[in-house]
MOPAC internal coordinates of N, CA, C and O (Angstrom, degrees):
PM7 1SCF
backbone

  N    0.0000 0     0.00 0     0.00 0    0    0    0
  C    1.4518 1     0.00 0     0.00 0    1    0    0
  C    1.5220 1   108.48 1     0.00 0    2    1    0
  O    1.2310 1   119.05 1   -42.99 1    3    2    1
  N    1.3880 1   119.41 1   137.01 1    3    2    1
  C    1.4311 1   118.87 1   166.03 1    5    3    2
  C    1.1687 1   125.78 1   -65.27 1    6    5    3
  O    1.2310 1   118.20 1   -46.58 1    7    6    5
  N    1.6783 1   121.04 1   133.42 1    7    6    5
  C    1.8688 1    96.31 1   171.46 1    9    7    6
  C    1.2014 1   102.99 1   -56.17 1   10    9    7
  O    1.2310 1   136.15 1    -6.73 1   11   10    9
  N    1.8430 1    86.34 1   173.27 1   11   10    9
  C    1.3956 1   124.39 1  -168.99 1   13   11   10
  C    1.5013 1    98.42 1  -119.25 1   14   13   11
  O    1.2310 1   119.20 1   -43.20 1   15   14   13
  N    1.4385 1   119.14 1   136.80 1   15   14   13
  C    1.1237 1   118.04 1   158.02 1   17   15   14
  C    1.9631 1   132.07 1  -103.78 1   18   17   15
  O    1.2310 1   139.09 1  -133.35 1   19   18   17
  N    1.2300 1    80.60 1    46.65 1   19   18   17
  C    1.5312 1   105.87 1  -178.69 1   21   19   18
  C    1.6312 1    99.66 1  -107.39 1   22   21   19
  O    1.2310 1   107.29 1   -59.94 1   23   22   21
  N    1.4092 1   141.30 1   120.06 1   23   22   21
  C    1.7684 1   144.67 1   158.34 1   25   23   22
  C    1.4136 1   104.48 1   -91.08 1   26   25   23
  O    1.2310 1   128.22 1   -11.08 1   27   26   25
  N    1.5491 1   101.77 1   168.92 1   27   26   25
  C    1.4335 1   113.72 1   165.42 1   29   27   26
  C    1.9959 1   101.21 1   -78.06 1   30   29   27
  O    1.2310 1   126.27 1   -28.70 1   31   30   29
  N    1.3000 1   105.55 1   151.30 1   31   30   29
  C    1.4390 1   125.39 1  -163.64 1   33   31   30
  C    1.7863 1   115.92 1    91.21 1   34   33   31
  O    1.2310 1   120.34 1   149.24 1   35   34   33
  N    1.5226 1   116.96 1   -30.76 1   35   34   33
  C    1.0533 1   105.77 1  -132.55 1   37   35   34
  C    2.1214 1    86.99 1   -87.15 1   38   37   35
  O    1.2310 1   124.16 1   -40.77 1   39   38   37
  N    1.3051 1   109.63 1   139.23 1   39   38   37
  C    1.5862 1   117.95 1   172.45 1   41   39   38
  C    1.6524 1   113.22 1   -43.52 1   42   41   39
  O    1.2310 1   104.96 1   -28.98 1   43   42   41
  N    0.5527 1   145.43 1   151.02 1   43   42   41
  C    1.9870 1   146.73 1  -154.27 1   45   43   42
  C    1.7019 1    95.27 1  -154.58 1   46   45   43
  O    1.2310 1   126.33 1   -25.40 1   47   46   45
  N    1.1675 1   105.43 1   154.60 1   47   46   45
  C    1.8515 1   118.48 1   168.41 1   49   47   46
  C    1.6474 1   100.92 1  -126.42 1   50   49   47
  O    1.2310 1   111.81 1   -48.89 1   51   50   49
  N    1.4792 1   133.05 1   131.11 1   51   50   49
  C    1.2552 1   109.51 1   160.84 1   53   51   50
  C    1.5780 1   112.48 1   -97.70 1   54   53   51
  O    1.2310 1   130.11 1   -27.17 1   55   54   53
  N    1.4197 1    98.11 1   152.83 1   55   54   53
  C    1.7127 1   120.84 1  -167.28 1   57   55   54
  C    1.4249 1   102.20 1  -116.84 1   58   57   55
  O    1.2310 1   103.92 1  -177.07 1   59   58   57
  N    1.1049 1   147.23 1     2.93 1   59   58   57
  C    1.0824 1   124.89 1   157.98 1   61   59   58
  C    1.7966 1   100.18 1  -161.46 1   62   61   59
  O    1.2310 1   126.35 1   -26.82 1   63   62   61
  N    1.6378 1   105.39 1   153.18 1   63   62   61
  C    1.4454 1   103.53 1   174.63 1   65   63   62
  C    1.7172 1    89.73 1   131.90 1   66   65   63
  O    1.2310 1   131.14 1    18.58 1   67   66   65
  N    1.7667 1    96.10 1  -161.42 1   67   66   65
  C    1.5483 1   114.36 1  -179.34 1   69   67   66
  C    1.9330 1   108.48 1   -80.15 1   70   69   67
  O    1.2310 1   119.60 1   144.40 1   71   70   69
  N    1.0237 1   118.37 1   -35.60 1   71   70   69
  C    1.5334 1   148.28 1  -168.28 1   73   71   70
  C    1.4739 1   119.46 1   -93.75 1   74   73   71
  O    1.2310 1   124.89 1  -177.34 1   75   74   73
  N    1.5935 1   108.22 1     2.66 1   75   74   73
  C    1.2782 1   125.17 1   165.08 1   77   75   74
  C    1.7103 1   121.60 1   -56.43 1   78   77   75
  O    1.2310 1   132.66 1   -55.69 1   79   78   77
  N    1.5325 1    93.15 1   124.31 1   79   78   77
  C    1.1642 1   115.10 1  -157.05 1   81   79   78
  C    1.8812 1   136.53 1    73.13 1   82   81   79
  O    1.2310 1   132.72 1  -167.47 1   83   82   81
  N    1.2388 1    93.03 1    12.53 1   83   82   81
  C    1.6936 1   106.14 1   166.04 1   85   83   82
  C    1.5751 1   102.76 1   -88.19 1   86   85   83
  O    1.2310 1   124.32 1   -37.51 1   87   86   85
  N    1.5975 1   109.31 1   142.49 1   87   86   85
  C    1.2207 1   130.29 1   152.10 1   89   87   86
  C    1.5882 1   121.82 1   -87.89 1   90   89   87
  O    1.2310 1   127.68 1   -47.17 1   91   90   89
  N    1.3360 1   102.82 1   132.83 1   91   90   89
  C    1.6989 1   103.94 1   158.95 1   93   91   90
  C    1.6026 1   112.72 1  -158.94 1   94   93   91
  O    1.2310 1   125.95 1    -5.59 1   95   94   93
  N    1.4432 1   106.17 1   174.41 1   95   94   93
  C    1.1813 1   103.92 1   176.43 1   97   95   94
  C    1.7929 1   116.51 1   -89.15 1   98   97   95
  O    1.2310 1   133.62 1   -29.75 1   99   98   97
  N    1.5236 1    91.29 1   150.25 1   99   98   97
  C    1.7826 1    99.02 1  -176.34 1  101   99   98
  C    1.7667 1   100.73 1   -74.38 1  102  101   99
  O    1.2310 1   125.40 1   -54.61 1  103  102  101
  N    1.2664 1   107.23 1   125.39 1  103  102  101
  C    1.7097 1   119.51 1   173.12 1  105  103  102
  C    1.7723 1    96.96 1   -96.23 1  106  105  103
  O    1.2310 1   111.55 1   135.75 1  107  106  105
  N    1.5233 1   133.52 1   -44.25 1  107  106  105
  C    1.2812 1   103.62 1  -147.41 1  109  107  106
  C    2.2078 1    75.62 1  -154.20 1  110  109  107
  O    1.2310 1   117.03 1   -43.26 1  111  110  109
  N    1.5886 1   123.25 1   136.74 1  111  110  109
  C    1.0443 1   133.30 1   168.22 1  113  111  110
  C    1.9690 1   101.87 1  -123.34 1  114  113  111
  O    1.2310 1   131.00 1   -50.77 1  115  114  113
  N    1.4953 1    96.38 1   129.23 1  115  114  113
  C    1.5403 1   104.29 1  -159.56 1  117  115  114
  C    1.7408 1    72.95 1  -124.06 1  118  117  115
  O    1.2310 1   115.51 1   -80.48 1  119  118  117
  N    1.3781 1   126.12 1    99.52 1  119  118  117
  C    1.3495 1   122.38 1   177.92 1  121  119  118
  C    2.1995 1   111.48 1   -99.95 1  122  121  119
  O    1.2310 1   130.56 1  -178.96 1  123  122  121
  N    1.9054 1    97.23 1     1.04 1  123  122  121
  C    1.3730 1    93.26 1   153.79 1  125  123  122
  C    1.2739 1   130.23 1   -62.51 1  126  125  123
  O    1.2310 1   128.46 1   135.28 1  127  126  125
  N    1.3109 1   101.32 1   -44.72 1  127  126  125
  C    1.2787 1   121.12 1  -157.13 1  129  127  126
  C    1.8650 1   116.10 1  -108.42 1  130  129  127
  O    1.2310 1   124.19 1   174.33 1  131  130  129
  N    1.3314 1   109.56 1    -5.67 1  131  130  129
  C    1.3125 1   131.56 1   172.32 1  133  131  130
  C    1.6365 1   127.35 1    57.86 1  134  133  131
  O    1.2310 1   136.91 1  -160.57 1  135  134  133
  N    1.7302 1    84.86 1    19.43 1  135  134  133
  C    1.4835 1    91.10 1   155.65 1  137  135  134
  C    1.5549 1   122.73 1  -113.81 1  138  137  135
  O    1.2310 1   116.77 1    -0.66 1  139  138  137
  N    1.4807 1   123.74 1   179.34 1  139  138  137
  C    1.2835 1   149.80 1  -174.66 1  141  139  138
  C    1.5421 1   125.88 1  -137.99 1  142  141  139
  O    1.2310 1   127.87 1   -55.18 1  143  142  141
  N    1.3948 1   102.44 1   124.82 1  143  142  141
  C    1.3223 1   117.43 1   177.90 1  145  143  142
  C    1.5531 1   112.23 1   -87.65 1  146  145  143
  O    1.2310 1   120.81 1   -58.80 1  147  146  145
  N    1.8197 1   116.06 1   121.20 1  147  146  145
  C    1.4405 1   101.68 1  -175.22 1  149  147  146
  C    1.6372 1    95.94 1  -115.54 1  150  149  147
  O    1.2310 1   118.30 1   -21.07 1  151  150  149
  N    1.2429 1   120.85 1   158.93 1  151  150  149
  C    1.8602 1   123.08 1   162.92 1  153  151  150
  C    1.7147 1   105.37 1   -54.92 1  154  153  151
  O    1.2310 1   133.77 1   -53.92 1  155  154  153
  N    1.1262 1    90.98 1   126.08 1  155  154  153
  C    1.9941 1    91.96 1   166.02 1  157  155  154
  C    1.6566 1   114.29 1    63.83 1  158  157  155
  O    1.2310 1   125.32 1  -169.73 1  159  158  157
  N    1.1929 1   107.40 1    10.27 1  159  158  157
  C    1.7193 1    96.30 1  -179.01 1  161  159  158
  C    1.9267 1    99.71 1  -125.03 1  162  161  159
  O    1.2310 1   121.52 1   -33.75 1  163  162  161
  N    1.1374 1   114.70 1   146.25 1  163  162  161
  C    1.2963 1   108.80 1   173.09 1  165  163  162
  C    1.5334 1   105.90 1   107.94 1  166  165  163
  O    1.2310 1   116.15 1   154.24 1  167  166  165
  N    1.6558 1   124.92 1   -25.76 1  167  166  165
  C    1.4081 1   101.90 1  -148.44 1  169  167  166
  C    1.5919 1   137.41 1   -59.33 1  170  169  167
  O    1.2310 1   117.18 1    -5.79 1  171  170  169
  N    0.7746 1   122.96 1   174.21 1  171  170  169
  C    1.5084 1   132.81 1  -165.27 1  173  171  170
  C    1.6460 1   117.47 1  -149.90 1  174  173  171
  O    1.2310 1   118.21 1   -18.91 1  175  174  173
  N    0.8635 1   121.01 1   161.09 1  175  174  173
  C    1.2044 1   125.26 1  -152.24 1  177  175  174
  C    1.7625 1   111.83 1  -116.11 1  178  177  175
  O    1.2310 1   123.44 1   -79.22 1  179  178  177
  N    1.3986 1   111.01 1   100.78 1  179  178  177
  C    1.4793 1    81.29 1  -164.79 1  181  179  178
  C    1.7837 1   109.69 1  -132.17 1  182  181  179
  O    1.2310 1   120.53 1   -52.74 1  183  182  181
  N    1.4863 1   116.59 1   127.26 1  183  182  181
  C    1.3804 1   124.95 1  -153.67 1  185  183  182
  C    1.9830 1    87.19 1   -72.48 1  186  185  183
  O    1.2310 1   126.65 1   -49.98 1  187  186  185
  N    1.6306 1   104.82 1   130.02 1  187  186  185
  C    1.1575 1   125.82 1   155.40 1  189  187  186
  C    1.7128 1   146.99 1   -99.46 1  190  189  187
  O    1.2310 1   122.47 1   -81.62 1  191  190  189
  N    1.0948 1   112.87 1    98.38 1  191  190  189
  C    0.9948 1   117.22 1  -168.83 1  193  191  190
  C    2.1007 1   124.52 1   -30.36 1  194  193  191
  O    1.2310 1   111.31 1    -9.72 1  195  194  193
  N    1.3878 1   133.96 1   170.28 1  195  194  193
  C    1.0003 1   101.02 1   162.52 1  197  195  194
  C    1.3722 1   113.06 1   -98.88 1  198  197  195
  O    1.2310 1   111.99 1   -18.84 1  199  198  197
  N    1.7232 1   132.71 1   161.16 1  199  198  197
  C    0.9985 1   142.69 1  -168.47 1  201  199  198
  C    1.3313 1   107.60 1  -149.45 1  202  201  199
  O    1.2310 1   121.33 1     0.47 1  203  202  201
  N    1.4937 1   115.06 1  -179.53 1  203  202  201
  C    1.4037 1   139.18 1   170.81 1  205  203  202
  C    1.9565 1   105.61 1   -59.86 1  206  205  203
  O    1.2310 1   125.83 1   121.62 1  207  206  205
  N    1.3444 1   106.40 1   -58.38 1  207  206  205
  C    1.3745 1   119.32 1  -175.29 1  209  207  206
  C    1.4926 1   108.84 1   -76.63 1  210  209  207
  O    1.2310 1   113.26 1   158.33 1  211  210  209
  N    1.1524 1   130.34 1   -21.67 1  211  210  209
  C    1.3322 1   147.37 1  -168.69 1  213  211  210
  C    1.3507 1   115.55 1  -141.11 1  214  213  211
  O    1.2310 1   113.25 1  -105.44 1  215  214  213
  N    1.7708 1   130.37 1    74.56 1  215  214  213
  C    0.9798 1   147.87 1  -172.50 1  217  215  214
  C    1.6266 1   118.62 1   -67.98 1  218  217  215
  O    1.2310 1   131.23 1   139.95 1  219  218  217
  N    1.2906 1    95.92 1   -40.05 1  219  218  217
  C    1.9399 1    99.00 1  -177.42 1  221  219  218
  C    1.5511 1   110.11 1   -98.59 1  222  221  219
  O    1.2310 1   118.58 1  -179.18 1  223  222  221
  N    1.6849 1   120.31 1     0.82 1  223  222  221
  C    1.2648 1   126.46 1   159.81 1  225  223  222
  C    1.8789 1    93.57 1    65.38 1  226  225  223
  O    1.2310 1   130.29 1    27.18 1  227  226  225
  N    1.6395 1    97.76 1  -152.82 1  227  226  225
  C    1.4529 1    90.57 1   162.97 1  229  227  226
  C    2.0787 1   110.17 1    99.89 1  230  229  227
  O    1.2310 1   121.16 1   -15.49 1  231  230  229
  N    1.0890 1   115.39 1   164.51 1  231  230  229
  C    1.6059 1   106.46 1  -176.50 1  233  231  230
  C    1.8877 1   110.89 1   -88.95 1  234  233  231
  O    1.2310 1   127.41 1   -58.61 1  235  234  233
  N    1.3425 1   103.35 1   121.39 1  235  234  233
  C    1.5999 1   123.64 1   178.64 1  237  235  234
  C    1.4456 1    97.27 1  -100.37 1  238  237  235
  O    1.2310 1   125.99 1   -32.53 1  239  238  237
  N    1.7321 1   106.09 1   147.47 1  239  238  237
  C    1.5587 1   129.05 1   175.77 1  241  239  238
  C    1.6182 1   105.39 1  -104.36 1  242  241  239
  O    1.2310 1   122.78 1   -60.85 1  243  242  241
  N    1.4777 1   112.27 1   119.15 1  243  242  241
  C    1.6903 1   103.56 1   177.54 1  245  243  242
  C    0.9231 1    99.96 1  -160.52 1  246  245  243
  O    1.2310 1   117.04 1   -36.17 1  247  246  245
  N    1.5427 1   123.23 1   143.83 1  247  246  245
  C    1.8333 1   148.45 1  -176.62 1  249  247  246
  C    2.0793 1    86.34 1   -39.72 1  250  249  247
  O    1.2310 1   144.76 1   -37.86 1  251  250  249
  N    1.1513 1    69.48 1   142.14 1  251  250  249
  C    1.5384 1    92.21 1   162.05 1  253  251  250
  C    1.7089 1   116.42 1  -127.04 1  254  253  251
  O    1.2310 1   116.38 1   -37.11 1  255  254  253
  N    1.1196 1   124.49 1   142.89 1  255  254  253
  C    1.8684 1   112.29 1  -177.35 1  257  255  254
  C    1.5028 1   103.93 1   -70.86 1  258  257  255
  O    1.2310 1   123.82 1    -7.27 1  259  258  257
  N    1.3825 1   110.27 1   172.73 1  259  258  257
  C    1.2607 1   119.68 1   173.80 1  261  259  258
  C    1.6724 1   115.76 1  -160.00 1  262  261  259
  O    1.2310 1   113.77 1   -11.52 1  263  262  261
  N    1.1095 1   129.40 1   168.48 1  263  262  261
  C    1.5797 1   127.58 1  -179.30 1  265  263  262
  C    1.4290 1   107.82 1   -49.70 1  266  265  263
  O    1.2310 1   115.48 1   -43.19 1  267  266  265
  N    1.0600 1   126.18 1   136.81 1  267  266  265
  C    1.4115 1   147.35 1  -175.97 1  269  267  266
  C    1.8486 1    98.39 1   -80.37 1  270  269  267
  O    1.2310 1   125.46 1   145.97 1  271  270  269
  N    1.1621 1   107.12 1   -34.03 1  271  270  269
  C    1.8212 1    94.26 1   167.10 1  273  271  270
  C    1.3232 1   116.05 1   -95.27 1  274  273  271
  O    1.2310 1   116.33 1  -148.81 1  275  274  273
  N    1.1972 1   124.58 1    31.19 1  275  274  273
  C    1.3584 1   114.89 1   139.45 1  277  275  274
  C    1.2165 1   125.82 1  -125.59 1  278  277  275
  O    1.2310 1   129.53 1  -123.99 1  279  278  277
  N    1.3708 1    99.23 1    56.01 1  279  278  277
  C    1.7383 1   131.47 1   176.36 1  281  279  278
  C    1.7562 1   126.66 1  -117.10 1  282  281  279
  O    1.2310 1   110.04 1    -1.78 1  283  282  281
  N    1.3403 1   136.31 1   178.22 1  283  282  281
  C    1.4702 1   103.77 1   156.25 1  285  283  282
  C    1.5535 1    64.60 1  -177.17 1  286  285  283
  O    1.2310 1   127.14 1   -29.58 1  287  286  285
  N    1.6759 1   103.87 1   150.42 1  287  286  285
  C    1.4478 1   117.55 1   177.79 1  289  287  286
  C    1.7797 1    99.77 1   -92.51 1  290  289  287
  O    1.2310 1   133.48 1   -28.15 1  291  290  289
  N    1.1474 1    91.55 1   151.85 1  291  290  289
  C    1.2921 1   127.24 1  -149.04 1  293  291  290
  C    1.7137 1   106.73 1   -94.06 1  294  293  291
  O    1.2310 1   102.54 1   -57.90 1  295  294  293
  N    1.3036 1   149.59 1   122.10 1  295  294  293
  C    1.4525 1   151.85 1   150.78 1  297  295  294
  C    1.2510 1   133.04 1     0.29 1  298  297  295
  O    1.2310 1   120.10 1   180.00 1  299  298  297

């Protein structure tokens, strides 16, 4: 994979997908695997079991990664 010149902190725009044209900030750059985790873009829906940490169990909303080229840092 080529680097990326995208870091964690840095503001992102997405350019292609469902979420096209949202800004957020980069939380997590996985440049093995050539995706990127952004705040608030991506979410997904994901059924939680119940637990100790998670008492009422039940369906949670949270970033999911996605391809790092359909990203572009931001101004």
């Amino acid at each position: 994979m080529s680097k990326a010149n995208i870091k964690k902190g840095d503001t992102v725009t997405v350019i292609s997908g469902d979420d096209k044209g949202k800004t957020g900030k980069v939380l997590l750059v996985s440049p093995e695997s050539g995706r990127v985790l952004v705040e608030g873009i991506n979410l997904v829906k994901k059924h939680m079991q119940k637990s100790e940490e998670n008492p009422q169990g039940g369906v949670v909303e949270r970033e999911a990664p996605f391809a790092i080229s359909n990203v572009k840092v931001s101004v």
